[in-house]
N, C-alpha and C positions, 0 to 999 in steps of 0.2 A: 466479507473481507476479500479484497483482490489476490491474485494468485501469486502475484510478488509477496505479499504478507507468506502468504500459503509456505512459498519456499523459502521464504526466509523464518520459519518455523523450522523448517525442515535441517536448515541450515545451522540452526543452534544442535539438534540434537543427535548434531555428527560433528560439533567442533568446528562450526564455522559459522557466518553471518551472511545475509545476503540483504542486498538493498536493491530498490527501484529506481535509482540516481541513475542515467547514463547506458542500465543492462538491460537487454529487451527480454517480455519473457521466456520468449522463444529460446533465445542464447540460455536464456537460467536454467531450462527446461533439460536442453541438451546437454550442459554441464552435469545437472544434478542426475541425468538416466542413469549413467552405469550404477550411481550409488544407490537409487532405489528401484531398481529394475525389479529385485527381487518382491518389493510390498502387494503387487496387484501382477495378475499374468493379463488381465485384460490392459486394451490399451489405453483405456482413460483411468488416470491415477485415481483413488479414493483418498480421501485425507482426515483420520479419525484419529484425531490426537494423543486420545484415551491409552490407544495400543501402538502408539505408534513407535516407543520407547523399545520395547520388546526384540525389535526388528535390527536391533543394533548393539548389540554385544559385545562381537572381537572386537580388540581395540584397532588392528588393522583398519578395520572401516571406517572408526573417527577418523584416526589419520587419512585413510585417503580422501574422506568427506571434506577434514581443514584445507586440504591439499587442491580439490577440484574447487575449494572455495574461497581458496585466500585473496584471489581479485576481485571476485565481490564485497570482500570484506574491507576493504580501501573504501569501496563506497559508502559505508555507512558513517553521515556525519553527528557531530556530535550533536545536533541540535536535533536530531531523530534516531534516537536509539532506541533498540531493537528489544523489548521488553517481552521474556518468558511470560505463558499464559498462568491465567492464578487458576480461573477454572476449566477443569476439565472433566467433564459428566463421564460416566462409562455407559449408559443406556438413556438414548432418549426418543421419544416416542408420538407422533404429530397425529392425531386422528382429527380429520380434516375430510370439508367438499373439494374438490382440485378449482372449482370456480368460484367458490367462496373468498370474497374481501378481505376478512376477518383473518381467514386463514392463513392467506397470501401476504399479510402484513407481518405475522409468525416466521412464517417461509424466508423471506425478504431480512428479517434482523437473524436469522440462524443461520444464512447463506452466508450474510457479509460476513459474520463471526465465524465463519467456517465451525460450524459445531455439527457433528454428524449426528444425522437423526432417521427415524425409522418412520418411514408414512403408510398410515390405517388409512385408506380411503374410506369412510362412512357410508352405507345403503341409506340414504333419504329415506327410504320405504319402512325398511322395518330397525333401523341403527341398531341391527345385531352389534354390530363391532363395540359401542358403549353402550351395552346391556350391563355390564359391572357396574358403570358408574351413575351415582346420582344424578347429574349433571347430566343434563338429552342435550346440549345444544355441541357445536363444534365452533373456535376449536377447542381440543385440549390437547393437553401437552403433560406427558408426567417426564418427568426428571430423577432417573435414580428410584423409582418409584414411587417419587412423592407430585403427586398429580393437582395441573395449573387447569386454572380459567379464564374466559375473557381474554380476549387481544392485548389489548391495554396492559392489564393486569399481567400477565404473563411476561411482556415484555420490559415490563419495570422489574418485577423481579431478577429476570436472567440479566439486564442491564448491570444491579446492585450487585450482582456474584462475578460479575467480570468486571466491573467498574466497581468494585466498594466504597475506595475514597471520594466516588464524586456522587454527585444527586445534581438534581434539574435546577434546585434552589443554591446552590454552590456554585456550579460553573457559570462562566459568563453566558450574555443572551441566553438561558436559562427560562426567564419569563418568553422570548421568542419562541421557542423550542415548545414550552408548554400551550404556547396560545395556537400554532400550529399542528400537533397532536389533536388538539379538541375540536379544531376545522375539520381534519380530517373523519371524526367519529362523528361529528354534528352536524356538518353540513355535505362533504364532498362524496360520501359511503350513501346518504339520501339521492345525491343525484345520477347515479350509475342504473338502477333495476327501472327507472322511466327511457334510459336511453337504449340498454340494452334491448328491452321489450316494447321501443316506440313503435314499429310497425309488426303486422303478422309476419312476414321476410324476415327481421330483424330476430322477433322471439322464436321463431325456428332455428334461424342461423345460432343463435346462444343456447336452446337445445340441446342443438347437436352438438355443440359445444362440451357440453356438459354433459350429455349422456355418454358421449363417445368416453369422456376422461374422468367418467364418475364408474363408483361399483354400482351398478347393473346386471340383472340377467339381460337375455335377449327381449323376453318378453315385458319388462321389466322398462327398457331401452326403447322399444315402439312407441307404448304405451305413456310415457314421461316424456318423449320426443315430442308429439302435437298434441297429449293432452295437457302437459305440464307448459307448452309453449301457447296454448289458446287460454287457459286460464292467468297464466303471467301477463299474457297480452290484455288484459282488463285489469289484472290487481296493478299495472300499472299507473292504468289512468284514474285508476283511488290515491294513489301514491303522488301523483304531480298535485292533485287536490290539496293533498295532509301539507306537503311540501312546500307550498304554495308556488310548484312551476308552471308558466305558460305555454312557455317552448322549451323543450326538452334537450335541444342541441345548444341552442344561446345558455341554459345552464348549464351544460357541461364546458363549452368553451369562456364561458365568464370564469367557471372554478379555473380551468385551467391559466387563465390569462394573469387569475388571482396568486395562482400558485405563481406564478413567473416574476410579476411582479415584488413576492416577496423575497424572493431572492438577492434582490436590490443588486442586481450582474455580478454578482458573486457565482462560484461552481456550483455550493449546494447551498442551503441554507445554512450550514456547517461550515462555512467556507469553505476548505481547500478539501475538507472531507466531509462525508455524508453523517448527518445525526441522526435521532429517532426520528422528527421530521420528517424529514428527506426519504427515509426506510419506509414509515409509514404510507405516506403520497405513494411513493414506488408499488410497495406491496397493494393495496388497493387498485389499482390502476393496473398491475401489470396482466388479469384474466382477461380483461378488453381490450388491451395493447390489439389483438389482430382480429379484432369483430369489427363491423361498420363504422359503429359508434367509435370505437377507438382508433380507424385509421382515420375519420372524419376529424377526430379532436386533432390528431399531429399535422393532418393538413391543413386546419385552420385557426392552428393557434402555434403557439412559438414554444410549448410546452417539450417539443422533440429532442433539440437538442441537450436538457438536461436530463432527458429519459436516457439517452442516447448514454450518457454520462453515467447514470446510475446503474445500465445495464451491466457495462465495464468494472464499474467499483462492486457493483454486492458479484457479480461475478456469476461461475456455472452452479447449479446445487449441491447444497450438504450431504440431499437426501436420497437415501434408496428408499424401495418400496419394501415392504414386510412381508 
């Protein structure tokens, strides 16, 4: 969710509205400071809906909140009104690789939903952190205690508790939406681990990647950096096999040309707003955004400018670390 959403959350639960029509959000930002100066002493806001209510009590602060917000609330038309959230988790919990697809694609729909969440980095080596759970793979995700699986899966569910009235099979292009989700787990998530580990340069550089923003010891972090990068570097060239790729760039700039083209020059596949589509492509995509492989794809496909796009709409993260 963008951060005009963000504050116009904010703006109901001080007795006022805020909209994206005409206010930039820097202006919204400034308005809305004195009123929530108090929620975070650090200087980047955190926005956890759960407790956010708490923070607002004296009636004085509504009022001055309707008050610092009544020109924004001229902008909200009726054809986009400003709908209170239905869910709001009070603990929720991402145990995740920080370069993992799978996970990123989780990240990516909890982001834009602005839903706060707690992130478990997982040790590859010995996944102390889900020793609880039956489940060894990543991600998962519990909710309230009640613990998810699978990407996919996961993100249907949380979809149906913030969206209840709709499903895939209700809303319109509905079947587009589903036929692009299953691109994304069946074809496009196949062609990423041959680009990222196409040369020994490349599988270092993703390495380091990974080792740097995975839980690691030091020695732990050596050792996974050029052993985990020389061995990727051949489980690679099994994978373009299974896969049936040739060239490992022309597949990743075909998908991306493929995703463009589905867009039919619309914004997102969503039209004017991003769907689970659109989320999913993102989330995949966004751990190579600044590897080889991923500055290669933006410079040679036209895939950039709706990245560009998406970065703006799912916006900064939900999540702290745990």
């Amino acid at each position: 969710m963008n951060k005009v959403n963000k504050l116009a959350v904010l703006g109901r639960a001080v007795g006022g509205r805020a909209s994206a029509a005409g206010i930039g959000l820097t202006t919204q930002r400034r308005l809305l400071q004195p009123a929530v100066w108090g929620l975070n002493s650090a200087s980047k806001l955190q926005w956890f809906p759960h407790n956010l209510a708490g923070h607002f009590p004296p009636p004085a602060l509504a009022v001055s909140g309707t008050m610092l917000l009544s020109g924004l609330a001229q902008n909200v038309s009726a054809e986009d009104p400003v709908h209170p959230k239905k869910f709001l988790p009070k603990d929720v919990v991402l145990y995740q690789y920080e370069a993992c697809p799978f996970c990123n694609k989780v990240k990516a729909f909890l982001d834009y939903y602005d839903i706060g969440y707690k992130v478990v980095e997982v040790n590859p080596i010995n996944k102390k952190e889900i020793k609880w759970s039956e489940y060894k793979k990543v991600p998962i995700l519990t909710v309230d205690g009640e613990q998810m699986v699978d990407s996919s899966d996961i993100i249907n569910k949380l979809f149906q508790r913030i969206h209840p009235e709709k499903s895939l099979d209700s809303v319109p292009d509905g079947g587009e939406e589903r036929k692009w989700l299953g691109w994304v787990d069946n074809h496009l998530v196949h062609v990423l681990s041959p680009n990222i580990y196409r040369s020994a340069s490349e599988a270092i550089e993703s390495f380091d990647y990974i080792t740097t923003h995975g839980n690691f010891s030091f020695t732990e972090r050596i050792i996974a950096k050029y052993g985990g990068a020389a061995a990727m570097y051949f489980v690679s060239k099994k994978l373009k096999k299974r896969h049936n790729i040739t060239d490992e760039r022309a597949a990743l700039y075909g998908a991306a040309e493929t995703w463009v083209d589905a867009l039919k020059g619309r914004k997102f596949l969503g039209g004017l707003e991003p769907n689970l589509a659109d989320l999913a492509v993102f989330g995949v995509l966004r751990p190579i955004r600044h590897l080889k492989s991923g500055r290669d794809m933006v410079e040679h496909t036209r895939i950039g400018e709706w990245y560009s796009r998406m970065e703006a709409a799912v916006g900064e993260s939900s999540g702290i670390k745990a």
